[in-house]
C-alpha positions in Angstrom: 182.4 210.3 73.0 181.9 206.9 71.1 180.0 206.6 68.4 177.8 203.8 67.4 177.1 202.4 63.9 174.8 200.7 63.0 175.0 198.4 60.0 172.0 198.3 57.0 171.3 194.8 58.2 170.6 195.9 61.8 168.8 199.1 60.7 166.3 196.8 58.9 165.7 194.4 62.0 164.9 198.0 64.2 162.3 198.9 61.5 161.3 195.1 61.1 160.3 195.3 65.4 158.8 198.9 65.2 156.2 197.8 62.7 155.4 194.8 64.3 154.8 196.4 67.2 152.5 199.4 65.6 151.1 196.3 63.9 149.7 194.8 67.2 148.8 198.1 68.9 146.6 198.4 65.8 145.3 195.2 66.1 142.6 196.0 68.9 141.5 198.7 66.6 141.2 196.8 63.4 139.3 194.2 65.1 136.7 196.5 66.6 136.5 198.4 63.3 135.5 195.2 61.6 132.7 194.3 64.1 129.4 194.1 62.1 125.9 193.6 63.6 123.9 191.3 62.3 119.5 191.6 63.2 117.5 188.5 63.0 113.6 189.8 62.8 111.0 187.5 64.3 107.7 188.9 63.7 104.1 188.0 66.1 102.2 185.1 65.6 99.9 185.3 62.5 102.9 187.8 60.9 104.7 187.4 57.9 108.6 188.3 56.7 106.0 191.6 54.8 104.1 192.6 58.0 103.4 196.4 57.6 104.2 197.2 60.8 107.6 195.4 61.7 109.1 194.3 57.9 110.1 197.9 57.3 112.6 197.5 60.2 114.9 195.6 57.9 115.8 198.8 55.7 116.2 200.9 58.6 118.8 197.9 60.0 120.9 198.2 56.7 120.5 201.8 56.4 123.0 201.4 59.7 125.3 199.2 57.6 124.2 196.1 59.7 122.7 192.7 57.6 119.3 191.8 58.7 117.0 189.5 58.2 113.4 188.7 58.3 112.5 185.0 57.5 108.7 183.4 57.8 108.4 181.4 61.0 106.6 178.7 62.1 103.8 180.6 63.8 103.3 183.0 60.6 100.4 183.5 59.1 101.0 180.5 56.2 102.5 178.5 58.8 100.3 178.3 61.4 101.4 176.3 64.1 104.6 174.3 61.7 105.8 171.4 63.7 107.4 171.4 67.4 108.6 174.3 68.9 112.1 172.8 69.0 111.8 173.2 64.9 111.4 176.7 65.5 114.4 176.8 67.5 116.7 174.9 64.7 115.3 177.8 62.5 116.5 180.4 64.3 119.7 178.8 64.9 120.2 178.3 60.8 119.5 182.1 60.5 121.6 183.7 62.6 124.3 181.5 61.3 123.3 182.5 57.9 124.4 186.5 59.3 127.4 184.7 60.4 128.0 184.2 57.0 127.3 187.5 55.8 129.9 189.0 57.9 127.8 189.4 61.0 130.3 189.1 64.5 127.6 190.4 66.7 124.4 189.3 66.8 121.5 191.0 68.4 117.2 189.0 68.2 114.6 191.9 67.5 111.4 189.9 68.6 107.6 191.5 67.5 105.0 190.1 69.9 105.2 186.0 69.7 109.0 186.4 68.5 109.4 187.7 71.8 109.0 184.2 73.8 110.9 183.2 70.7 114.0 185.0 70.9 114.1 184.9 75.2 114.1 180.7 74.4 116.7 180.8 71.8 118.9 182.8 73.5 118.3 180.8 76.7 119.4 177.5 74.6 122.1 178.6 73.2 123.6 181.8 74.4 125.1 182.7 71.3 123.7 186.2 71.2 124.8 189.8 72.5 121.5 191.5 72.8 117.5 191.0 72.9 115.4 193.7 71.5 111.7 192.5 72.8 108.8 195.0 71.3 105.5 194.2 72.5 105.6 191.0 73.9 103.0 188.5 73.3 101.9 184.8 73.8 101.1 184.4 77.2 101.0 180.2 78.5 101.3 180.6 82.4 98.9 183.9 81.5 95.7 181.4 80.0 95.6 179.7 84.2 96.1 183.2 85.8 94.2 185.7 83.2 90.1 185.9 83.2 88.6 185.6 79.5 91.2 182.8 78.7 89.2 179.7 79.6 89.4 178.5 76.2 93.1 178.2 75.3 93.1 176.4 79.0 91.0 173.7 78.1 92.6 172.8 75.0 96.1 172.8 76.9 94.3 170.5 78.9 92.8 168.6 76.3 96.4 168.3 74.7 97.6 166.6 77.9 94.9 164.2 78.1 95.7 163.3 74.5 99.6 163.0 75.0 98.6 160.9 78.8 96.8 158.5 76.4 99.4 157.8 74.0 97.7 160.3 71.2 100.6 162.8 71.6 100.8 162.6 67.5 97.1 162.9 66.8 96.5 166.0 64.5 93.9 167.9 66.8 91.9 171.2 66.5 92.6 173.2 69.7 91.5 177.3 71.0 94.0 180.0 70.8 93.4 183.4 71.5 95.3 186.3 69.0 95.1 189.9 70.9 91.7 189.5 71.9 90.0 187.0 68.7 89.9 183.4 69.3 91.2 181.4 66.2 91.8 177.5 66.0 94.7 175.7 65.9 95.8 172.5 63.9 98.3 170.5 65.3 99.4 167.2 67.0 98.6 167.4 70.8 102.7 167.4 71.0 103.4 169.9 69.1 100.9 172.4 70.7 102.2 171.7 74.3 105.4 172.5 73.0 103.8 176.0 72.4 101.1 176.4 75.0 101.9 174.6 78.2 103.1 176.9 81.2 105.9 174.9 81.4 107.8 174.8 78.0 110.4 177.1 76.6 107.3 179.0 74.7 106.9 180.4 77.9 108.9 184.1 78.8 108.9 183.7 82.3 109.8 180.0 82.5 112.9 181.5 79.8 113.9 185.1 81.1 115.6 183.6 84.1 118.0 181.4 81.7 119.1 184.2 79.3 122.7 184.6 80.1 123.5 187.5 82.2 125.9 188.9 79.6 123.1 188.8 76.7 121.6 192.6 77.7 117.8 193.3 76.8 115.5 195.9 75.7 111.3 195.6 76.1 109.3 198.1 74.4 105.7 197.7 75.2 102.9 200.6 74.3 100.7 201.6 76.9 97.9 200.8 75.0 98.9 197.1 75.1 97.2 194.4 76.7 99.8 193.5 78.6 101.0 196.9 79.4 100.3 196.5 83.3 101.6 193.3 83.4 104.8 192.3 81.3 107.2 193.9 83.6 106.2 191.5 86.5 105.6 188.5 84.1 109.0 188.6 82.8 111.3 191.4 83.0 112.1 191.8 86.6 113.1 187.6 86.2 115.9 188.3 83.4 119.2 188.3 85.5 121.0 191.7 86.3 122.6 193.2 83.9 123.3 197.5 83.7 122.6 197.5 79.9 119.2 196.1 80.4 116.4 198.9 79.5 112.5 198.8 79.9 110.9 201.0 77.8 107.0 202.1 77.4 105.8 203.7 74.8 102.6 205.2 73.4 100.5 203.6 71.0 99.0 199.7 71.1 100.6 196.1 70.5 101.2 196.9 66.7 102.3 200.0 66.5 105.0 199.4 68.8 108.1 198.7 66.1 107.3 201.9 64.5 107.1 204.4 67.6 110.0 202.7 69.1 112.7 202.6 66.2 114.8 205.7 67.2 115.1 204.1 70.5 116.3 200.5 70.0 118.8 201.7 67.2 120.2 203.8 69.8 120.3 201.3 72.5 121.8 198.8 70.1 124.2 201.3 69.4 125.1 202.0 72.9 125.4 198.0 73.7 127.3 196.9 70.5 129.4 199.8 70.3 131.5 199.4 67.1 
């Protein structure tokens, strides 16, 4: 029988191509071990980046060893209304690359009532992120020519396109809105409210749902004792495009409450779509 030798030199070139080949069946494994989730918070119109009721969300975010964060938006309480809603849009887009920064590879929206509409435009834009975690959704333009006891908010949407038809598009105005049932008013250029009241802007879910990329999966929590209980899965869900990890939740409780009762279930979900 012949033997074969083999010389230090050629023993070191066999080990060499053995670890590079562990090396790169590893290399799947690394990679998904170093996914991180990153959670950009958009809380309801008249909120704040401390709302009781969806701020808290943040800790139990981190708690997962995800970054989150929960900046004050345009339509906050302070901020009420702050500029075009394509200002809004540039915000969003500077925070979630701000989680980029931090680390973050996936990125998933959690919208709270008007960061709902907010979130389903973003991520029609720009279809830069993996999932849509809708709660209570709120802020309803097609819904003020459709819905009885929103006259009101109607008018001034027509009132803002009278303005804009006459070349006062840039006139600071004060127009209706109507916030889960109390009518407040709104100071704005007739522009700048179109942008978030006409039936046909990007404020709009179901002008929005249909553009969400089919990959982007979403989740909508709404409490039965919500307004729009009856009505939001018509409005909007049944438009988004197909997608298996999609998942319609109700829950009990009313239009605030629903961050709290539904924690458990969107960490879950996220858990189950973003799988690490």
């Amino acid at each position: 029988m012949q033997r074969r030798h083999f010389s230090l030199s050629s023993i070191s070139s066999l080990l060499a191509i053995s670890c590079i080949t562990l090396a790169a069946a590893l290399s799947p494994l690394t990679a998904t071990a170093q996914q991180r989730i990153g959670v950009l918070m958009l809380h309801g119109k008249n909120g704040h980046n401390q709302d009781p009721n969806f701020s808290p969300l943040k800790g139990t975010f981190e708690k997962q060893g995800w970054v989150a964060t929960v900046p004050d938006m345009p339509w906050s309480r302070g901020r009420y209304l702050d500029g075009h809603f394509d200002k809004a849009m540039a915000e969003i887009a500077g925070h979630i690359k701000g989680l980029r920064d931090q680390g973050a590879t996936r990125i998933v929206i959690v919208g709270h009532s008007m960061g709902v509409p907010a979130a389903l435009a973003h991520a029609a834009r720009a279809g830069d992120v993996d999932a849509l975690v809708l709660l209570a959704p709120g802020h309803i333009p097609r819904g003020y020519y459709t819905y009885s006891g929103l006259k009101v908010v109607r008018d001034s949407v027509d009132e803002a396109r009278a303005l804009v038809a006459a070349g006062k598009g840039d006139s600071r105005e004060r127009f209706s809105d109507i916030n889960q049932g109390k009518q407040q008013t709104v100071v704005a250029t007739a522009k700048d409210f179109l942008s978030y009241f006409d039936p046909a802007s990007d404020a709009e879910m179901s002008v929005t749902a249909p553009r969400v990329p089919a990959k982007t999966a979403v989740m909508t929590v709404v409490g039965e004792q919500d307004p729009l209980f009856k009505r939001i899965k018509a409005y909007y869900v049944d438009k988004l495009p197909a997608n298996p990890k999609n998942k319609y939740l109700e829950v009990s409780g009313g239009h605030l409450e629903t961050p709290r009762v539904a924690t458990d279930d969107m960490i879950k979900w996220i858990k189950a779509v973003l799988a690490e």
